[in-house]
N, C-alpha and C positions, 0 to 999 in steps of 0.2 A: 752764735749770732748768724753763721753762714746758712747753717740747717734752719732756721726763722725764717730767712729771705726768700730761701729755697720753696720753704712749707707753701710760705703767703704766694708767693708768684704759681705753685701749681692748685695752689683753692681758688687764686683767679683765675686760671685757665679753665678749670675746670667750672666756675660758674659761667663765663664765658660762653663754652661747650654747650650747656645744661641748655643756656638759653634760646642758643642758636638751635638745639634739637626741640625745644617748645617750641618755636617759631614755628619749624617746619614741619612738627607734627599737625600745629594750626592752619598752614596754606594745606595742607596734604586732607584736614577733614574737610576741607572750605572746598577743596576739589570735587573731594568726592558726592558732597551735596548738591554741587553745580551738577555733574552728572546723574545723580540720582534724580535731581529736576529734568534734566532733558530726556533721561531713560523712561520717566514716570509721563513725558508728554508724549512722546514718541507710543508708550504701551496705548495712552487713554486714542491717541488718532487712528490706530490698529483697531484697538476694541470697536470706533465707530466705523470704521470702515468697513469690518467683519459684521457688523449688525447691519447697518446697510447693505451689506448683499445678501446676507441672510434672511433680511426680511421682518416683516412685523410676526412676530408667532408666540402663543398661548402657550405655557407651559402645562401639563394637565393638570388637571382640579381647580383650574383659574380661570378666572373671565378675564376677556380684556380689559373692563375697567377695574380689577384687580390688580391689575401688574403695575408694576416700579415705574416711578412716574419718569415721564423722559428724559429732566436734568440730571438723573443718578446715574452714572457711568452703569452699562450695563458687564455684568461677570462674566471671566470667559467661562466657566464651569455653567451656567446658566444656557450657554448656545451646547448642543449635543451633535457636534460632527461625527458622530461614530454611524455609520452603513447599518442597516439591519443584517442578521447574519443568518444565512440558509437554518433552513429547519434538518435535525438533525435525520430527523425519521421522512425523507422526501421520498412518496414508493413513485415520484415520477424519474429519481436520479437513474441514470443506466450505468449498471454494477460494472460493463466493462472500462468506461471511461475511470473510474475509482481509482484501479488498480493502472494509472498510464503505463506504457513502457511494458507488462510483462500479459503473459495469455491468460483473460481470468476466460474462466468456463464454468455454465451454469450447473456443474455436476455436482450434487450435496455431500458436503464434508464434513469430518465431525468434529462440532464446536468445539472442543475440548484441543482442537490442535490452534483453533485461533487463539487461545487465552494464554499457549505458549509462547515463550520469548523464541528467540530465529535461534541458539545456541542450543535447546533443549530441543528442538523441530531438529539440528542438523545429528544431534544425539541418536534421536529417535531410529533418525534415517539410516544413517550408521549401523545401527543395530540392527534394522532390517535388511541389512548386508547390499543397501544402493550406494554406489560410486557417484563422484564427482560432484558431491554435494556441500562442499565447501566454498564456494563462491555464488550457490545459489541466494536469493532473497526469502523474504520469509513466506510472499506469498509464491515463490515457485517451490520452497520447499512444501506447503501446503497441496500443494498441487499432483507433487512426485508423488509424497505419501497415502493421495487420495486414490491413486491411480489403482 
């Protein structure tokens, strides 16, 4: 009878328990939708903010009177903050700014040492019995071995 008394008082404790962790798993999703409400207003006052200085703009292959009509929150993937980015063949860029920091010199070297990695350029050097080429770069190694 002891072990009855026992059983029943820890199956109430324990629905007790059960309920008070329902509870709090209910205020804890109720939270979290308050916040997902004010993270979700917070995003859409961003989005119009960032359209507003960004400006009215055509996405291409559209006309203005194509575009999403004004009450649709506009996407941040739809505005393209990305810079355009230098061309990669520029013949107005000047070769020695390229290389900051070390002496380029327009003297022709052969391609086949650019396509080396700096360890197989310090090999090379090595074997052509140059000294102190162990803390050179790759393009001073370039350099030595053009000499």
């Amino acid at each position: 009878m002891a072990k009855q008394k026992k059983q029943d008082k820890l199956e109430k404790a324990a629905k007790k328990a059960y309920k008070r962790a329902v509870k709090a798993v209910d205020a804890a999703v109720e939270a979290a939708e308050a916040v997902d409400k004010k993270a979700r207003k917070k995003a859409q006052k961003l989005r119009a903010r960032l359209a507003d200085a960004a400006g009215p703009r055509t996405t291409a292959g559209t006309r203005p009177a194509e575009q999403s009509a004004p009450d649709e929150p506009t996407s941040a993937s739809a505005i393209d903050l990305t810079p355009p980015l230098p061309n990669v063949e520029d013949p107005t860029a000047d070769t020695a700014a390229e290389f900051a920091g070390s002496t380029a010199t327009a003297e022709p070297h052969d391609p086949a040492l650019d396509r080396m990695t700096a360890q197989a350029l310090r090999d090379v050097a090595r074997a052509r019995g140059l000294a102190n080429v162990s803390r050179l770069s790759k393009a001073q190694l370039i350099e030595r071995l053009s000499e």
